[in-house]
C-alpha positions as CSV (number, residue, x, y, z in Angstrom):
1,X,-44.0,-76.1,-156.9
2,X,-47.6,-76.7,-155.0
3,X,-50.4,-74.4,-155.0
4,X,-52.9,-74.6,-152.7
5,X,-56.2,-72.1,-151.5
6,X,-56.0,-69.7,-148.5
7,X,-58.2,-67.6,-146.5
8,X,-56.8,-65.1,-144.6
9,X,-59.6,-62.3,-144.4
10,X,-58.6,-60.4,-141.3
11,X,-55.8,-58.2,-140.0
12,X,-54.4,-60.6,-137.3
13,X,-55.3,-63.3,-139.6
14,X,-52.7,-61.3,-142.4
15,X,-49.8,-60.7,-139.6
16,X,-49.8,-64.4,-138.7
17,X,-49.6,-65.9,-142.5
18,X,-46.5,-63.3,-142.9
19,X,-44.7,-64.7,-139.5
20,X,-45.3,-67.6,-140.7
21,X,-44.0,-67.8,-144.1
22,X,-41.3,-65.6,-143.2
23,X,-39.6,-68.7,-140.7
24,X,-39.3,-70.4,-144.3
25,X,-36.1,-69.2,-146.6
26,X,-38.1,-70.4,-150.1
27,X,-40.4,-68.4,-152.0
28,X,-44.0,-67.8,-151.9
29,X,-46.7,-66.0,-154.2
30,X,-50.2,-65.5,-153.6
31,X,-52.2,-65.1,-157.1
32,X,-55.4,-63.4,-157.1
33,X,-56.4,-63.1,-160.9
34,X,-54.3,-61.0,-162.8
35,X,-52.3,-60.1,-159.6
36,X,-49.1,-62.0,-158.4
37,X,-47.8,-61.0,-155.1
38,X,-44.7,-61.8,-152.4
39,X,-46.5,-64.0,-149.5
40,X,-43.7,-62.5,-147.0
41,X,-45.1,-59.1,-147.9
42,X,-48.2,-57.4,-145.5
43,X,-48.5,-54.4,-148.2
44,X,-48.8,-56.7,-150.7
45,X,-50.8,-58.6,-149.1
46,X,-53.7,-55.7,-148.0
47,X,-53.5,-54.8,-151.7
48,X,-55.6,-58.3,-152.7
49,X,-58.9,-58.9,-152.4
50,X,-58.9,-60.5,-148.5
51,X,-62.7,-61.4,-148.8
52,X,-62.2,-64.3,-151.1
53,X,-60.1,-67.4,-151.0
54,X,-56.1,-67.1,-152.8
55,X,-54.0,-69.5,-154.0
56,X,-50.6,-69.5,-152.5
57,X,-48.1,-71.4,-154.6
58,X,-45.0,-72.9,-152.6
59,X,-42.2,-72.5,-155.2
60,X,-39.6,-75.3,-153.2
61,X,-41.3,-78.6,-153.3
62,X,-38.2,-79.5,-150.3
63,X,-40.1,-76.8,-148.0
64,X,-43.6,-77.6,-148.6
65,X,-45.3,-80.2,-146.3
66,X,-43.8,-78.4,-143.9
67,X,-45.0,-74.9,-144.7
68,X,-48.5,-76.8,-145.4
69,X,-48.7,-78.4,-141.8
70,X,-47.5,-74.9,-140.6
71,X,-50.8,-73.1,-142.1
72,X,-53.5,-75.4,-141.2
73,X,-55.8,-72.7,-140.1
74,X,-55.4,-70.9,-143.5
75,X,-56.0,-73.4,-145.8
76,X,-59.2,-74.0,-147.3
77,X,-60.8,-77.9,-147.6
């Protein structure tokens, strides 16, 4: 499992992450507090709070330099 922080505070910015993730067959969660969401989900995704960074946790290690490399433009340094 890796976590790492995201930023994806716009609509086109939203439909992007989900294309994406969704090329990947592992699973992926963004937490936002008490919240836990589906990272392949857009409704679940508009539900969180978009204006500040969220961590999305990679659950199959196998998958995840690739999905990292994928979201460059998301991530937050």
């Amino acid at each position: 499992m890796k976590s790492i922080k995201v930023n994806i505070n716009s609509i086109d910015k939203v439909k992007n992450f989900v294309n994406i993730l969704t090329k990947y067959n592992g699973d992926f969660d963004l937490v936002s507090g008490h919240y836990v969401i589906d990272a392949k989900s857009i409704m679940g995704i508009f539900s969180l709070d978009l204006s500040e960074d969220i961590e999305l946790v990679i659950q199959d290690d196998a998958e995840s330099a690739d999905v990292i490399k994928s979201l460059e433009d998301f991530i937050v340094k």
